[in-house]
N, C-alpha and C positions, 0 to 999 in steps of 0.2 A: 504493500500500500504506500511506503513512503516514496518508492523513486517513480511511481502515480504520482501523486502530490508534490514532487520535484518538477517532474512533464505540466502539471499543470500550473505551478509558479513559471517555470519557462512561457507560456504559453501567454502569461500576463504581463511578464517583464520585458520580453523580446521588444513587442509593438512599441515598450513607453521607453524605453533604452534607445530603437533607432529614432521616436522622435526626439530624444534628449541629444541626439546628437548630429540631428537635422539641424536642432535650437541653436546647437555651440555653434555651427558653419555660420546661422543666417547673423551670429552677433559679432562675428571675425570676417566676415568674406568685406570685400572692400565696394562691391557696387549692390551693396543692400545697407538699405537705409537705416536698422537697427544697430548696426558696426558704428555709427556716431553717435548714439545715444549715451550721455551721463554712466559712467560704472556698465556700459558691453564690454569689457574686460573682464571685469568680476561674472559676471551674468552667463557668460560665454565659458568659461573655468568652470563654473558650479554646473552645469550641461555637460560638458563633458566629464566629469567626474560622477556626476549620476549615468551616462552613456557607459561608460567604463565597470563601475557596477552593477552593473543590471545584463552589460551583454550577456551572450556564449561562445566562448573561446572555441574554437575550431583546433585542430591539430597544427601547428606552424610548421613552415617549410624547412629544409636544413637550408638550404639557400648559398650553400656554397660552391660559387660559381668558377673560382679559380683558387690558383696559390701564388707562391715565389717559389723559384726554385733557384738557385743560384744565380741568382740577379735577373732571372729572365719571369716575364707571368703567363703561369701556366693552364690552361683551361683545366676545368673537373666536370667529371659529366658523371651524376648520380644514377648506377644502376642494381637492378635487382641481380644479386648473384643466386641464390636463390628461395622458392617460394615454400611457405606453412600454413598450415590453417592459420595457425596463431602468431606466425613470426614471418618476418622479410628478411633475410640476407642483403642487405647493402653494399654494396662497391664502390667508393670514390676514385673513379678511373681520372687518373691524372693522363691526360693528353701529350705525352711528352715530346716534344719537337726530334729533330734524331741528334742535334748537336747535346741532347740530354739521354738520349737511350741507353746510358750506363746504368740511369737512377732505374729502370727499371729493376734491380739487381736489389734494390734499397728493402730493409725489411718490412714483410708485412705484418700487420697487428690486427689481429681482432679483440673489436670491442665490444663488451657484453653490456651494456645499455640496463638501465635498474627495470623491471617490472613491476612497480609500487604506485600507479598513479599518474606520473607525468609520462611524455611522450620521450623517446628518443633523443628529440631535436634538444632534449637539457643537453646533449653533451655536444652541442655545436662546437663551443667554441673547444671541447677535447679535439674534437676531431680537427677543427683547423688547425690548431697546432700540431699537431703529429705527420699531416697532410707534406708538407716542403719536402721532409727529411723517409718520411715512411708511406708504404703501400696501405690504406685504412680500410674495414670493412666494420660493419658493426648491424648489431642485431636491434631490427624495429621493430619493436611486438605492437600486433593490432588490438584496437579494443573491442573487449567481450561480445560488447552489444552489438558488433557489427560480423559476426563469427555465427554462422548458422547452427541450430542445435544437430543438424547432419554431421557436423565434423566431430561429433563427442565431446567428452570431457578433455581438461587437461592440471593435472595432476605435477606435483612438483618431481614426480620422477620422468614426466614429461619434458619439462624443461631441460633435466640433466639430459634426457637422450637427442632433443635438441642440442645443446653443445657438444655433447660429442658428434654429432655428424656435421656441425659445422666446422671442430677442429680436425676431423680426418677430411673434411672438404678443403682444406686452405693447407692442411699440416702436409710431411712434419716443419717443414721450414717458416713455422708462424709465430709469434707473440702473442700472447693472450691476454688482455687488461680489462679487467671486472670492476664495476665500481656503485662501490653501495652492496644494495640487497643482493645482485648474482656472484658476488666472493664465494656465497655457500655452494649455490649448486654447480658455480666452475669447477669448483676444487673437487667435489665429489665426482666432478666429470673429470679431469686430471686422473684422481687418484682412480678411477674403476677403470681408464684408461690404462693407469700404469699395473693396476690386478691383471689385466687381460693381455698386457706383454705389448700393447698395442705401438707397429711402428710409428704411427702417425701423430706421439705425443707433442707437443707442440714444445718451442725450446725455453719459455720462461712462461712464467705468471704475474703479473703486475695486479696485485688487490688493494684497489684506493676506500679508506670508510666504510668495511662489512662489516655484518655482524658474523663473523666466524664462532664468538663466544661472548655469549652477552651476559656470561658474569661478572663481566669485568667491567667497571665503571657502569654500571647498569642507566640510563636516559629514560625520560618521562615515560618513551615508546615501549621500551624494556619493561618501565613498572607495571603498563597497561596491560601487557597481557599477560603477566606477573601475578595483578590484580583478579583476573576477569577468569572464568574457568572455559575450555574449548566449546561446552553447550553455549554459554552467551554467547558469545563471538557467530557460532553457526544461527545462533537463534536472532540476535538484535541488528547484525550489521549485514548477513546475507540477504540480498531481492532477486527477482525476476525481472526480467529485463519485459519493457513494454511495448507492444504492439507496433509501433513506428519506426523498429530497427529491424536488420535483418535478423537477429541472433534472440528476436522473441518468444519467451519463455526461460531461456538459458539462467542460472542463478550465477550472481558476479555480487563481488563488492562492488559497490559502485564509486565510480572517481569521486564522486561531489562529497563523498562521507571523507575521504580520503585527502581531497582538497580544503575541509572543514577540522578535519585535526592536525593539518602543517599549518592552519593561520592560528588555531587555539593555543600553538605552542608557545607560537608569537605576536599575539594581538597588539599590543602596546605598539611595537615595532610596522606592524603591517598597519596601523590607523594612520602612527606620525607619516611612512612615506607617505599617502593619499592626501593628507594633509598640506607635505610637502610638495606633491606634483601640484594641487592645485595652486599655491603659493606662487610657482614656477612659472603656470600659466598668467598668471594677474602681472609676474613681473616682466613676462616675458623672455624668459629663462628658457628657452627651445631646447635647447644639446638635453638639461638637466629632463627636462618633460618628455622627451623622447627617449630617455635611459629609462626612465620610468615605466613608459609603453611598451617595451620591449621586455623588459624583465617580466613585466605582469601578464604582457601576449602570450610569456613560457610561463611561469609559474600557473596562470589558472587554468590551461590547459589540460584538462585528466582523462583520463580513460578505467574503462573499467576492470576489473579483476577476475579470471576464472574464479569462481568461489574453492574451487577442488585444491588450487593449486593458492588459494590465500588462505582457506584453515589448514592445506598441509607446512606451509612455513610457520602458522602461528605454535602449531602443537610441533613440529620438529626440531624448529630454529631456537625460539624464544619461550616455549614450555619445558620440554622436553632434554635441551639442550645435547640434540643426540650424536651430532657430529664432536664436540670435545669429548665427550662419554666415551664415545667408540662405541654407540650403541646403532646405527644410523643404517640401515638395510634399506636398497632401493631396487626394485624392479629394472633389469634391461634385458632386450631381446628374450624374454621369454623364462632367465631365470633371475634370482635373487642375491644381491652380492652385500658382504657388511662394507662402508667404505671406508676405506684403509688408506689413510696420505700419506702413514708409512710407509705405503710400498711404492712411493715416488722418489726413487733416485739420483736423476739425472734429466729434471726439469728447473729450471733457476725461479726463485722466487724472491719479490720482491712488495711489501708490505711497504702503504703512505695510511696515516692520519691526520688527524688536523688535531692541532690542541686545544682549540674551541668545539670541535665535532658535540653535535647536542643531539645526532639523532644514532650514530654508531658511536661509543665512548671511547677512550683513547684505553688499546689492550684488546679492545674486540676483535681488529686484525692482526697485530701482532701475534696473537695466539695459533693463527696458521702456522710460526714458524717450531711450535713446540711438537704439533700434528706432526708436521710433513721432518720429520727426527732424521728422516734418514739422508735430505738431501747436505752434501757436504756444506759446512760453515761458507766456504768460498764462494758460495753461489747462492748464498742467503746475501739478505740486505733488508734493512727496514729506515721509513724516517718521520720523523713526528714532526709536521709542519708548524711554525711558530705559528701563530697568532689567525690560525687558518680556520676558518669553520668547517662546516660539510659542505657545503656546495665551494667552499675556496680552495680546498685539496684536486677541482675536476676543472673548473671554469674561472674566470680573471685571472687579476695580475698575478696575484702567488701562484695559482696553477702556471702560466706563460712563463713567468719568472724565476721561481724556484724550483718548483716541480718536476716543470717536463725537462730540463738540463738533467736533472738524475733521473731522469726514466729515460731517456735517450741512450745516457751514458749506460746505461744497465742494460738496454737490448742491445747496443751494440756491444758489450760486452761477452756478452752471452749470444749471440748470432750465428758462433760453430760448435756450441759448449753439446749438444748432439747427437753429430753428425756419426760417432763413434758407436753409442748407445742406440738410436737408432737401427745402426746396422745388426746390432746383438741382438737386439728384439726381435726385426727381422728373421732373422736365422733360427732365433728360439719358436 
């Protein structure tokens, strides 16, 4: 009944949203009479800021159109590598002229994109950075409600068997960088990769902000379903999807609950910016109101949740805590394996946090590197970014700036660490 009653507030806010933002054009456009009136400045700011809250954010574009590549600019042309019910393989095909055909050789990385609500396109600006220097693909998962109930369920051991045939589709010569919520079911794809001897393990792991063990520094996120027992959770926050999408009937969390507990975290914070875009607006502040439009065009953007595959994380991940346990059994191809990180050798891992992170705590990731015991010291690395939150360990300056120099430095480090092991596995 409530994401009814969601459809039906959309249904009222849509119409007084675009005229709230008819209102702000007719008090700013310069050959309408109301743009000289007394305070159309104010008039015209408080219109688009009701326009603003009241729309419905759409999925935003990645929108990256080129790069640099050693001084020269590169075209990118976004394709599907390949297709899921639930998920898109991406491709940022850099166009390389042939005075550049060497970069083709440059490492590639796959990027596993959070499945928690926002869209993909959060990790724009990861992805442009990585883009100059590296081959990018990264996993777009689609929302629920637009997923027909023909394709079935999808189960967080779904997910795992999605990364593994995305990393034996790209491996073994790939990079694999997770960030957020898929740290868990990478690793357990790594490691049921490395139980099965498989050559096509990929050469490093890069886990930005998971919750790999969320005993550690435990966050709001952590207490709630701490709090709450797995019937709530299935009982209060799962719906059915409504008549006007393709995936009607399907049960999902829905984004909008999803997008209502990242602003609850931080009300204060999410009022003052609005506050302050509107401010912007009256002063004339553009650059500032258009940073604003942008963050908010991604952030309100959600999509929804397979329900199968959001109470399997809440009772595995964050209940259960079944992965530090070594308690953690996941269905693939047909039999049941425990997942074991132990039995990853000769894949290099590499652990970021943020020291402000409020939604994975600092130690959540790091704790991969106690799991995964068996990989030598030399090909571990971890680093706690100063003064970083969670979204500042993947996107801005400290990501451009501090970040991505050691995660460059780290895959090209490890780029033939391999090629040796590989062949073993092979043979075995």
């Amino acid at each position: 009944m409530l994401y009814q009653l969601r459809e039906a507030q959309r249904a009222v806010l849509n119409p007084l949203s675009n005229w709230a933002g008819s209102m702000s054009q007719l008090y700013t456009n310069p050959y309408s009479p109301l743009a000289y009136m007394p305070f159309a400045n104010r008039v015209s700011a408080g219109f688009e800021l009701m326009y603003r809250l009241g729309k419905e954010y759409e999925k935003p574009e990645f929108g990256v159109k080129s790069t640099r590549i050693d001084g020269r600019e590169v075209t990118v042309a976004e394709q599907i590598e390949l297709s899921k019910p639930f998920c898109r393989l991406l491709k940022f095909e850099r166009m390389l002229p042939q005075a550049l055909a060497q970069r083709r050789d440059d490492p590639t990385v796959l990027v596993f994109a959070p499945l928690s609500g926002h869209h993909a396109t959060l990790l724009r600006d990861t992805v442009r950075t990585l883009l100059p220097e590296h081959n990018v693909y990264i996993t777009d998962w689609l929302d629920a409600r637009m997923v027909s109930l023909s394709h079935g369920t999808f189960h967080l051991d779904d997910y795992i068997a999605y990364a593994v045939e995305f990393i034996r589709h790209l491996g073994p010569n790939v990079h694999v960088m997770s960030v957020c919520q898929p740290t868990v079911p990478v690793l357990a794809a790594v490691s049921l990769m490395a139980t099965l001897r498989d050559p096509q393990l990929p050469r490093s792991m890069t886990m930005m902000g998971g919750p790999i063990d969320t005993r550690h520094s435990p966050t709001e996120v952590n207490n709630l379903a701490q709090k709450r027992s797995f019937e709530w959770f299935e009982r209060s926050v799962i719906y059915r999807v409504p008549s006007r999408y393709p995936g009607v009937g399907r049960r999902v969390y829905p984004g909008f609950l999803q997008h209502a507990g990242f602003v609850a975290m931080n009300p204060g914070r999410h009022a003052t910016s609005h506050w302050d875009f509107y401010l912007d607006l009256i002063r004339g502040d553009l650059d500032d109101a258009e940073t604003h439009r942008q963050f908010y065009d991604e952030y309100n953007a959600v999509l929804d949740l397979p329900a199968e595959y959001y109470l399997d994380t809440i009772d595995t991940v964050f209940q259960r805590h079944a992965l530090p346990l070594g308690q953690w059994e996941v269905g693939f191809e047909g039999k049941r394996y425990r997942v074991a990180p132990e039995d990853i050798t000769d894949v290099a891992l590499f652990t970021i946090e943020g020291e402000l992170d409020d939604i994975s705590g600092p130690g959540q990731t790091k704790a991969a590197h106690e799991l995964c015991r068996n990989i030598p010291s030399s090909m571990q690395r971890h680093l706690t970014a100063a003064g970083a939150g969670h979204y500042g360990i993947f996107s801005g300056r400290r990501w451009r700036e501090l970040i991505y120099p050691e995660v460059r430095t780290f895959i090209e480090a490890h780029q033939g660490n391999t090629q040796q092991g590989a062949a073993q596995r092979k043979r075995a």
